[in-house]
C-alpha positions in Angstrom: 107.0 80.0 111.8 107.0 76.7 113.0 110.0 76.1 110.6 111.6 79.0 111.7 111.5 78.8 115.4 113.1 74.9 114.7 115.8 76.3 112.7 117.1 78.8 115.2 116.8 76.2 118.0 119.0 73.8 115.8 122.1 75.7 116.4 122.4 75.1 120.3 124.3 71.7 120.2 127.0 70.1 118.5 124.5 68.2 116.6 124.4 71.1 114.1 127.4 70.1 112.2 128.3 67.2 110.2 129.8 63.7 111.1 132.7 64.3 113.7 132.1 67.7 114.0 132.8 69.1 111.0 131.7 70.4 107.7 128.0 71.7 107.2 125.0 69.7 107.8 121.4 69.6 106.9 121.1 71.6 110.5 123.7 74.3 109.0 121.5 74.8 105.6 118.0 75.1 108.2 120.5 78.0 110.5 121.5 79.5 107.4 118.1 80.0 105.8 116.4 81.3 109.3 119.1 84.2 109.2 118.5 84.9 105.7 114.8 85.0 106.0 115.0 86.9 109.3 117.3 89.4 106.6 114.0 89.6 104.7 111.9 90.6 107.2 113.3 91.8 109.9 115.8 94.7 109.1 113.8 96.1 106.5 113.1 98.9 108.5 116.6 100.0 110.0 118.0 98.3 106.7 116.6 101.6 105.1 117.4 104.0 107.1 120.5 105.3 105.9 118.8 106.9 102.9 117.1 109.6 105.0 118.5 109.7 107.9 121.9 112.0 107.6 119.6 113.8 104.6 117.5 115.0 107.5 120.0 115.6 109.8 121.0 118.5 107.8 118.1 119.5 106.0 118.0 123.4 105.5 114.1 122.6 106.0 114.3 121.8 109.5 112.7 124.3 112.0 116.2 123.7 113.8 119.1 123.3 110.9 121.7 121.9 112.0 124.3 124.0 110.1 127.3 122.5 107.9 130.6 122.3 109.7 133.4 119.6 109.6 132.5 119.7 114.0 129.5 118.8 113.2 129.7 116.2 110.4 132.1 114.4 112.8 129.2 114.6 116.1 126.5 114.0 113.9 128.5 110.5 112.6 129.4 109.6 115.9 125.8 110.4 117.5 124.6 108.0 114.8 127.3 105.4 115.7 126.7 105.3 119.3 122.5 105.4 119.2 122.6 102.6 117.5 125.1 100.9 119.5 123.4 102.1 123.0 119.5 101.6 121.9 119.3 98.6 119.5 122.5 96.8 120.2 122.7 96.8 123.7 118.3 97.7 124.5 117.0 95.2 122.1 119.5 92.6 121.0 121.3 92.4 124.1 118.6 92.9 127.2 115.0 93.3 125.7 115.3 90.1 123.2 116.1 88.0 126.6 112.7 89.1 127.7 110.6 86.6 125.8 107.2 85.2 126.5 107.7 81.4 125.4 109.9 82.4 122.6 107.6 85.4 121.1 109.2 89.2 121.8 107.7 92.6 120.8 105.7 94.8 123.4 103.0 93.1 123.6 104.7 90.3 125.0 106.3 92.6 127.5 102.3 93.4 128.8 101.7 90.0 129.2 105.2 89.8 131.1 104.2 92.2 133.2 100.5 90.9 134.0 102.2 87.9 134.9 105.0 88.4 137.5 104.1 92.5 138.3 100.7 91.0 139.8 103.0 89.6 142.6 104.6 92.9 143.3 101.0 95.6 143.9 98.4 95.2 141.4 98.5 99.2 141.0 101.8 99.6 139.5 101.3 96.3 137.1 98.3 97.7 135.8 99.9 101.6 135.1 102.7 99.8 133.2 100.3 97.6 131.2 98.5 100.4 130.5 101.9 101.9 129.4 102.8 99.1 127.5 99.3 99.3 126.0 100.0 103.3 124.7 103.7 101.8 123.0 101.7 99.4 121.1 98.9 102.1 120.4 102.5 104.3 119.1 103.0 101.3 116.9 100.1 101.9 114.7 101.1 105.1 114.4 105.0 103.8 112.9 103.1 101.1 111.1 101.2 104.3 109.1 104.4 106.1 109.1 107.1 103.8 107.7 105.5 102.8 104.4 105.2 106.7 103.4 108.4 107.7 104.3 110.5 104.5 103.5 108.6 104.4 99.8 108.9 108.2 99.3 112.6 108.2 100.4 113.7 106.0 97.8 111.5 107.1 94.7 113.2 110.8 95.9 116.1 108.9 94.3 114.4 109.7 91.4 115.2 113.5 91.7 119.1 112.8 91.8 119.4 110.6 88.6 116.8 113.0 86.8 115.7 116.1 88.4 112.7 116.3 85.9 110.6 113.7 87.5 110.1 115.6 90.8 107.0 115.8 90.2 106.4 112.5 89.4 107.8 111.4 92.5 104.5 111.6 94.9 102.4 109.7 92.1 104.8 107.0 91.4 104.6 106.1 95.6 101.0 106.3 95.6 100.9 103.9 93.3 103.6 101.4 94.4 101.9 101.4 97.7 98.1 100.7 96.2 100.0 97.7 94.8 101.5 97.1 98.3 98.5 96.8 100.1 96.7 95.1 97.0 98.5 92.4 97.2 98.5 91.6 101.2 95.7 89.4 100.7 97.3 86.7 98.8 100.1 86.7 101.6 104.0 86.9 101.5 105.0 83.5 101.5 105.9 83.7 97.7 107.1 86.8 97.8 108.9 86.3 100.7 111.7 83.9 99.7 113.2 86.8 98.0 113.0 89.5 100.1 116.3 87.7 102.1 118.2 87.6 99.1 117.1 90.9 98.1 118.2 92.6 101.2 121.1 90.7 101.3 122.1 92.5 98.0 121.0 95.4 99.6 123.0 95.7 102.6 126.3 94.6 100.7 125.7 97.4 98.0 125.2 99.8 100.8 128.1 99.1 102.8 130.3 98.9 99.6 129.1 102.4 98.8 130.2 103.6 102.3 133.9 102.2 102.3 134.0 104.1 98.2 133.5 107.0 100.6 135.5 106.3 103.4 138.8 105.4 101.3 138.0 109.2 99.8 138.7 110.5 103.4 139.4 108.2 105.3 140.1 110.6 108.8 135.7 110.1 109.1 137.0 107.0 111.1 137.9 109.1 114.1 134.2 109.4 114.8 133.7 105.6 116.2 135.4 107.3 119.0 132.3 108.2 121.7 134.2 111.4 122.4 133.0 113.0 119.1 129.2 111.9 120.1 129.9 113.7 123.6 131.9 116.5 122.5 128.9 117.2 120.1 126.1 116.5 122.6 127.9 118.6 125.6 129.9 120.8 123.9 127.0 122.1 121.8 124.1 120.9 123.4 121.5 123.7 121.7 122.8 122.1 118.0 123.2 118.7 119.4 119.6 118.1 121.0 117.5 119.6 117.9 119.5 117.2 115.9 118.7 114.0 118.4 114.9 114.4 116.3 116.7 113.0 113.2 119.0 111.1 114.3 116.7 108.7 116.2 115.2 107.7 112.5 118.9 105.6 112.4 117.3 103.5 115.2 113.8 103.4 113.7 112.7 99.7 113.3 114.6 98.8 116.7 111.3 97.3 117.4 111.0 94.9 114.7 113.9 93.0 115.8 112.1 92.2 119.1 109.1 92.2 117.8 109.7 89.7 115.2 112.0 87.3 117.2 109.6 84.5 117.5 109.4 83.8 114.0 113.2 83.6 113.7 114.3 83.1 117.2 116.7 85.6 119.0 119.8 84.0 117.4 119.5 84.1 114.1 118.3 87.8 114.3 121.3 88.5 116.7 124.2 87.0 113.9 121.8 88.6 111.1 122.4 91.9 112.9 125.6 91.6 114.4 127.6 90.3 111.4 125.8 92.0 108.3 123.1 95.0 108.9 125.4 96.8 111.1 128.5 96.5 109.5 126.6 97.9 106.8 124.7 100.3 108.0 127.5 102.1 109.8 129.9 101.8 106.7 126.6 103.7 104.9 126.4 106.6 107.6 130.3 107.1 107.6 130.8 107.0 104.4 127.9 109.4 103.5 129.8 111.4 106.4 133.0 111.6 104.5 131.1 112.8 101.3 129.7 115.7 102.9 133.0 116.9 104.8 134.3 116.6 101.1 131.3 118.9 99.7 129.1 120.3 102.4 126.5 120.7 99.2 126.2 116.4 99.0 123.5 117.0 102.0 120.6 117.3 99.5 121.1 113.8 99.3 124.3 111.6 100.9 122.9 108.3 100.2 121.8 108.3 96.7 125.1 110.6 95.6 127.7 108.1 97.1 126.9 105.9 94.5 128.8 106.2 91.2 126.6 108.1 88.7 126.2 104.4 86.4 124.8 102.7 89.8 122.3 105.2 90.7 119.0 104.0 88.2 119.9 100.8 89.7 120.3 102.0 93.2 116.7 104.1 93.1 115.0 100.4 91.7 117.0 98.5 94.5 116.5 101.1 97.4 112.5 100.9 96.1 112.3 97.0 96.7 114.3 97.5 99.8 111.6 99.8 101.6 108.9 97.8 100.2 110.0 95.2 102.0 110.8 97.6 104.9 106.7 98.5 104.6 105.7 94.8 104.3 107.6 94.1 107.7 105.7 96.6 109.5 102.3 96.5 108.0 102.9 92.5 108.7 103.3 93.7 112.3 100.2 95.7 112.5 98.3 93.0 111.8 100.3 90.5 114.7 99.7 93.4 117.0 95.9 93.4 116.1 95.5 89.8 116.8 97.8 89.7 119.9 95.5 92.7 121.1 92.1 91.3 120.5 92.8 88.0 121.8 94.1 89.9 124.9 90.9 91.6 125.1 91.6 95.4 124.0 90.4 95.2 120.9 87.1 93.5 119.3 87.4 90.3 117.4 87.8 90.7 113.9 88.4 88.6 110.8 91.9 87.5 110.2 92.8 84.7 107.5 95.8 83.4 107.5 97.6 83.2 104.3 99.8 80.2 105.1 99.7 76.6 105.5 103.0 76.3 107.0 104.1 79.8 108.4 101.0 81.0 111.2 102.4 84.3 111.7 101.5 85.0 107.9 97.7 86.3 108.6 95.6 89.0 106.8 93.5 91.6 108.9 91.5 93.1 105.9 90.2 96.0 108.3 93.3 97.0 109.3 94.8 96.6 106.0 92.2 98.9 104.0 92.5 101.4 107.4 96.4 101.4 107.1 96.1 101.8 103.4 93.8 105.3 103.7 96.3 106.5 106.4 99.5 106.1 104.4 97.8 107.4 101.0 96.8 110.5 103.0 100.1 110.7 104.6 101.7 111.0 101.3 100.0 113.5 100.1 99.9 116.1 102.6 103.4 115.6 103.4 104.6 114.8 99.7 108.5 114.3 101.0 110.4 112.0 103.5 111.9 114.8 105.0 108.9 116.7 105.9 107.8 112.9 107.3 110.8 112.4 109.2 109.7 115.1 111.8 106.6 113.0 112.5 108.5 110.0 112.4 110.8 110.2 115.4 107.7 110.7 117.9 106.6 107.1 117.2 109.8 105.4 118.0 111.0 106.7 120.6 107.8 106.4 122.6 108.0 102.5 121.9 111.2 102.4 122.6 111.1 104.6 125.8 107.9 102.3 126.9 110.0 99.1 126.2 113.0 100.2 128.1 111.4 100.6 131.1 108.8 97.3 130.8 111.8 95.1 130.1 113.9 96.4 133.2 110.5 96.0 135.7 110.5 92.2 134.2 114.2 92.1 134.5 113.3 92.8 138.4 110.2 90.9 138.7 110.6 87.7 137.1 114.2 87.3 137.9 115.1 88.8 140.6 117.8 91.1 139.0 119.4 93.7 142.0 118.0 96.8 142.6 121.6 98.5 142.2 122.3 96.6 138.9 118.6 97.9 138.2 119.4 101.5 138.5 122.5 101.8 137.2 121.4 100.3 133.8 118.1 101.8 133.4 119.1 105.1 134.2 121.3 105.4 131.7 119.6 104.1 129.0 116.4 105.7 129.9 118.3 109.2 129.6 119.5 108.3 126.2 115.6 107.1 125.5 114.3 110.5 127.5 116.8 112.8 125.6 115.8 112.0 122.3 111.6 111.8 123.3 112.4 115.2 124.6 113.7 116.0 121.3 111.4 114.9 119.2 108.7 116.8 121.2 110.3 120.0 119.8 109.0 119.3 116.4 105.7 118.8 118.2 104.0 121.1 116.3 106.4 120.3 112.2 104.2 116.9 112.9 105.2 115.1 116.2 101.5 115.4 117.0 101.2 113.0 114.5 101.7 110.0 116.1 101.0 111.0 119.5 97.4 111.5 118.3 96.8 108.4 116.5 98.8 106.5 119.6 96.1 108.3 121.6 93.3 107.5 119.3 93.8 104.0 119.3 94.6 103.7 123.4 91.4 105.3 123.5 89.9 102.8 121.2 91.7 100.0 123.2 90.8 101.4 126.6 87.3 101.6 126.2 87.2 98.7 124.6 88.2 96.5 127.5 86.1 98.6 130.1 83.1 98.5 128.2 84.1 94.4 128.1 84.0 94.4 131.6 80.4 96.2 131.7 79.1 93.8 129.7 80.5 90.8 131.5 79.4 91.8 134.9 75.6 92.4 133.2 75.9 89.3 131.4 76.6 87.4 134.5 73.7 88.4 136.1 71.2 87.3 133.3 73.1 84.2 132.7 73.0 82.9 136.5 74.5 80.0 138.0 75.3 77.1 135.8 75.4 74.2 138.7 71.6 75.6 139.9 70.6 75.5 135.9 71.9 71.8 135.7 70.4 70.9 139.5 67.0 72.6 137.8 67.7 70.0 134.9 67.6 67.2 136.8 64.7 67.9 139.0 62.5 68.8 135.7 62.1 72.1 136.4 60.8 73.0 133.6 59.7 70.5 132.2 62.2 69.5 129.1 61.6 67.6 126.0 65.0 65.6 125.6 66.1 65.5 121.5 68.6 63.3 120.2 71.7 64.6 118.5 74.8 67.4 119.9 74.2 71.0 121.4 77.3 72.8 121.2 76.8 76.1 123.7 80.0 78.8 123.5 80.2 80.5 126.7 82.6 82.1 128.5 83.4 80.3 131.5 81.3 77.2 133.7 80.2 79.5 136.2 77.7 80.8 134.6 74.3 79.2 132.0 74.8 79.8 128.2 72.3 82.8 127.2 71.3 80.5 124.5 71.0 77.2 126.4 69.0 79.3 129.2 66.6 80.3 126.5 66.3 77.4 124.4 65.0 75.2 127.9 62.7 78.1 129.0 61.4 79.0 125.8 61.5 76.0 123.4 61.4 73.8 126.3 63.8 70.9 124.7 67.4 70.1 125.2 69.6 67.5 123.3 70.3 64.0 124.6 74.3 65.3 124.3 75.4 69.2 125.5 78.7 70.8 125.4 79.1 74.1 126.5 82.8 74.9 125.7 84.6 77.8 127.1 87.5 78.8 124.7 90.4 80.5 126.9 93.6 82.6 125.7 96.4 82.2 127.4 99.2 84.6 128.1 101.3 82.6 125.7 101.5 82.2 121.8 100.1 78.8 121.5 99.3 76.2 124.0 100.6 72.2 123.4 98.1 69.5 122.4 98.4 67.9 125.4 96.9 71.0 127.4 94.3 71.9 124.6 91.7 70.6 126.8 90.2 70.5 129.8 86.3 68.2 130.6 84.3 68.7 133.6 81.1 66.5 133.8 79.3 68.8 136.1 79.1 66.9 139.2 77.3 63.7 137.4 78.6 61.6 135.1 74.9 60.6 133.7 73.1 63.5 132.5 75.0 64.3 129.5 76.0 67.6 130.1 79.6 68.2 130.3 81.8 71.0 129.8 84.5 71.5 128.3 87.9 74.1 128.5 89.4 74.9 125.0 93.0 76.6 125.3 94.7 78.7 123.3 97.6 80.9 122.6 96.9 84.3 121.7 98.6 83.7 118.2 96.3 80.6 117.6 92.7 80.9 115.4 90.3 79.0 117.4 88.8 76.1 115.6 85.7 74.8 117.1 84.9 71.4 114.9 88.4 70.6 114.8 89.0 71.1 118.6 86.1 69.4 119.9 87.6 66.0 117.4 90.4 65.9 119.7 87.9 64.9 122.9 88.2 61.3 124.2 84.7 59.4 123.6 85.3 57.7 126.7 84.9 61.5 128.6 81.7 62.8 126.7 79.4 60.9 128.8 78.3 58.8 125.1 79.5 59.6 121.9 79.3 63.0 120.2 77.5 63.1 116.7 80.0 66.1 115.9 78.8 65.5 112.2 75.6 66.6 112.7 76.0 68.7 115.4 74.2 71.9 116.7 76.1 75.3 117.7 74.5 77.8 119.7 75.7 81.0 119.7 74.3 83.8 122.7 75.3 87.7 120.7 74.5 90.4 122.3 73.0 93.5 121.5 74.6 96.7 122.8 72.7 100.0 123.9 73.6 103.2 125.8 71.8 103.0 129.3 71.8 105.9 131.6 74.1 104.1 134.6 77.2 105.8 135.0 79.6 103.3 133.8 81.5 104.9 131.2 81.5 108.7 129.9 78.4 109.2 127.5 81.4 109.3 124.7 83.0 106.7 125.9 79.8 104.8 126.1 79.3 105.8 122.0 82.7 104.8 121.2 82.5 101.6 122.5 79.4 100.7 121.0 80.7 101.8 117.8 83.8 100.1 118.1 81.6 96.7 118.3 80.3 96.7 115.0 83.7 95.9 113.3 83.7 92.8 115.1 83.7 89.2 113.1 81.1 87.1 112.7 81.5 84.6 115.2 80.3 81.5 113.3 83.2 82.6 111.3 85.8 83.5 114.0 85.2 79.7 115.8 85.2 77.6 112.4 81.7 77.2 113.1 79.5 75.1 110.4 76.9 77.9 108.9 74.4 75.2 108.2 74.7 74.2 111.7 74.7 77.1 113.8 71.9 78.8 115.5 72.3 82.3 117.0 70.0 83.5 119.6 70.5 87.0 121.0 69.3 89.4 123.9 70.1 93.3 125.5 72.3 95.0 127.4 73.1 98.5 128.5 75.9 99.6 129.1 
């Protein structure tokens, strides 16, 4: 990531080109290979969505046809054109991307937006639109279960054009490709990944040399850039029109990644990625799968496959596979940055992640989530057992993110800089009608499987919810029992109790200075020792990805500079692994009150055990729930970097 984010900051100066201006440079090969790996990842998901996406349209499946006319092949085209202009052009690459928290994007950055400036402006409303921003990330766990099924199953359908006999074989063969998928997650994507730009590369000029084959075959499917096709259609037959805004969204469905993904590429190189090959190609796809069904309305069983010359298609159906893998890698990849972003926020527990490179740190592995996201897809695919079916389910997802998004960005847009109020309403009502039109839409195949992702985007904002109230419980009880760490290091002093001084290093984790480590409280009151050096280190995420070495840490020596007790503040972004050993390395000896003997050092660690009291802090459900959630949390020793051989845990109660 590192690498990345360098590459796509290389471009700003004239410095990016060779001696007097001209000719490429060793800054020119770094821009080049950002945008080609932000092809890999990025646009996977939108990359693909031409195959199903005019297929579903006008599926004679759909609770709400949309029936076969030249009208309508011309509005469906130009509906196409112009969401995909109006959402991902001008919502995400031109306004939301500018929204950045120190050069990461996505929603979650957005919340953390939000927390930061809205707290200025009425702590009610900030918290409501965290709490929305919270639901569109919960939405994106539903999309991340959602993609791989349909995105796989869409192109082995392929299968069914080039030889109708392996129907059948179609839901088996995506089973297994995505076992594989998810298989293989543990060993990361940094090989694999230096050919998925390449690959989609390939994939997008294939795609968008199909669509101009079509397009020179009738040519007149032009006329539909004009926005008075998309209108005409909308207004002029708004009953047709609206049930067919359910599909059409599915052209705009990995909007999200873009944003998402910007801080491992930067917002440039996704911007010229997008701008100058992806769309191009993508609308040359949908118009020229356009022209083939005004020239056979019968081509609807399946546009995209059947605008390739009968010799390209085996090779189209293998291509079109490794293009929606790819697509599924993207997103499962994001489930996993969401997880992390959200647990180091506090709204979900702290669970194991490894990262799966040494030079890339977005690369990481959530093996809960993955074997959790496997399950879901699996089952997905075979109660659903076609992309179209899928589809329905699919547009609820996105266009609640991208709804959610839409309005975060333009309260940021307002908050943090101060953009008009006039200038506010103008843009965001018109681009939260688009957004509103097509949720509305989508909630009319509420019950062909829109419930789908409303209930696991519910499920997990539950989850998420509870999670950080049940947090706050236990803080405010732990507080209490923990009691004032000046008066514990005043008691100290005054020997009271009386202490048996050790030599060596006590490292206590807490949570903050205000308050005495559980374990440091009982070691002195129960073993009645303490070592000749303490640190109790507080390890804070910050609101940003990562935080700069020279603001890692933070040493207070307690009011006296003599007793050996210090404490220290540990910073980190909330895309950084905490590493205890490491961290504490970094301390000047000269601030440690005498040197630390990190080598042989002790770690204490205070866990708590959780049980359901009878105060009425939470629902009785809720109360469950949370305790439940808290046994998928990492082991801390693990979690810190902590030495197993040199840690000591030492626990106690609390109800919540």
């Amino acid at each position: 990531m590192t690498d990345a984010r360098n590459g796509a900051a290389a471009d700003d100066g004239p410095e990016s080109r060779g001696p007097g201006g001209h000719g490429p440079s060793a800054h020119d090969t770094v821009r080049l290979a950002v945008v080609v790996g932000a092809l890999g990842v990025v646009f996977g998901d939108i990359g693909t969505s031409p195959i199903y996406t005019l297929q579903t349209v006008f599926s004679p499946s759909d609770p709400h046809p949309v029936p076969v006319t030249t009208d309508n092949v011309y509005g469906v085209v130009s509906l196409v054109f112009w969401s995909v202009m109006t959402i991902v052009t001008v919502t995400y690459v031109l306004l939301a991307m500018r929204a950045d928290n120190d050069g990461e994007g996505g929603i979650m950055a957005l919340i953390t937006l939000v927390r930061r400036w809205g707290s200025q402006r009425g702590r009610r409303t900030t918290a409501a639109l965290a709490a929305l921003g919270v639901f569109g990330a919960s939405l994106f766990f539903g999309d991340s279960m959602i993609t791989p099924a349909i995105s796989v199953l869409s192109a082995v359908e392929g299968l069914k054009v080039v030889q109708p006999s392996l129907e059948s074989a179609v839901v088996p063969i995506t089973a297994v490709i995505i076992v594989l998928l998810f298989l293989v997650q543990r060993r990361g994507t940094a090989a694999v990944g230096r050919v998925f730009g390449p690959v989609m590369i390939i994939w997008f000029v294939v795609i968008g040399a199909c669509g101009v084959d079509g397009i020179i075959d009738h040519p007149a499917i032009l006329r539909a850039l004009s926005p008075t096709y998309a209108l005409g259609f909308l207004f002029g037959h708004f009953g047709t029109a609206f049930f067919a805004l359910a599909a059409v969204v599915l052209s705009v469905t990995g909007a999200e990644a873009l944003y998402a993904d910007m801080g491992h590429f930067g917002r440039r190189a996704i911007t010229r990625g997008w701008m100058f090959l992806v769309l191009p190609a993508c609308v040359l796809s949908y118009f020229g799968q356009g022209a083939l069904i005004l020239a056979d309305h019968r081509n609807i069983s399946s546009p995209f496959f059947l605008l390739v010359p009968d010799w390209g298609r085996w090779p189209m159906v293998l291509l079109a596979t490794a293009a929606t893998v790819i697509a599924s890698q993207a997103v499962i990849t994001g489930a996993y940055s969401v997880t992390s972003q959200a647990a180091q926020l506090g709204y979900l527990p702290r669970l194991r992640i490894a990262h799966t490179s040494e030079s890339t740190i977005g690369q990481i592995y959530v093996p809960w989530i993955n074997w959790l996201l496997m399950v879901s897809v699996l089952t997905l695919v075979f109660a659903f057992r076609s992309s179209t079916a899928l589809a329905f389910a699919f547009g609820m997802a996105v266009t609640g993110t991208i709804t959610i998004t839409t309005l975060l960005f333009f309260y940021v847009a307002r908050a943090k800089w101060g953009t008009p109020v006039w200038l506010i309403a103008i843009g965001a009502s018109v681009l939260l009608f688009v957004d509103l039109l097509f949720v509305a839409a989508n909630l009319t195949k509420l019950v062909h499987g829109a419930w789908l992702p409303l209930l696991i985007g519910l499920t997990v904002f539950t989850v998420m919810t509870t999670w950080q109230r049940g947090r706050e419980i236990v803080t405010t009880e732990r507080v209490r029992e923990e009691g004032p760490l000046p008066d514990f290091v005043e008691r100290l002093r005054s020997g009271e109790p009386p202490t048996l001084r050790v030599p060596g290093t006590a490292v206590f984790l807490n949570r903050g200075k205000q308050t005495t480590p559980l374990a440091m409280r009982a070691n002195v009151e129960h073993n009645h020792v303490r070592h000749d050096q303490v640190v109790i280190l507080t390890i804070e995420t910050e609101p940003v990805p990562r935080v700069p070495a020279e603001r890692r840490l933070v040493v207070d020596d307690l009011g006296y500079a003599d007793d050996g007790i210090i404490h220290v503040t540990a910073r980190f972004g909330y895309m950084e692994t905490p590493d205890v050993p490491s961290t504490l390395a970094m301390l000047d000896p000269g601030r440690t009150e005498g040197p630390l003997e990190l080598d042989r050092a002790s770690y204490f660690l205070s866990t708590i055990e959780l049980r359901r009291g009878k105060a009425p802090t939470m629902a009785p459900w809720r109360k469950r729930l949370f305790i439940a959630t808290s046994h998928i949390t990492a082991d801390a020793a693990e979690y810190f970097g902590l030495p197993r051989d040199h840690t000591v845990i030492m626990g106690s109660q609390i109800d919540v």
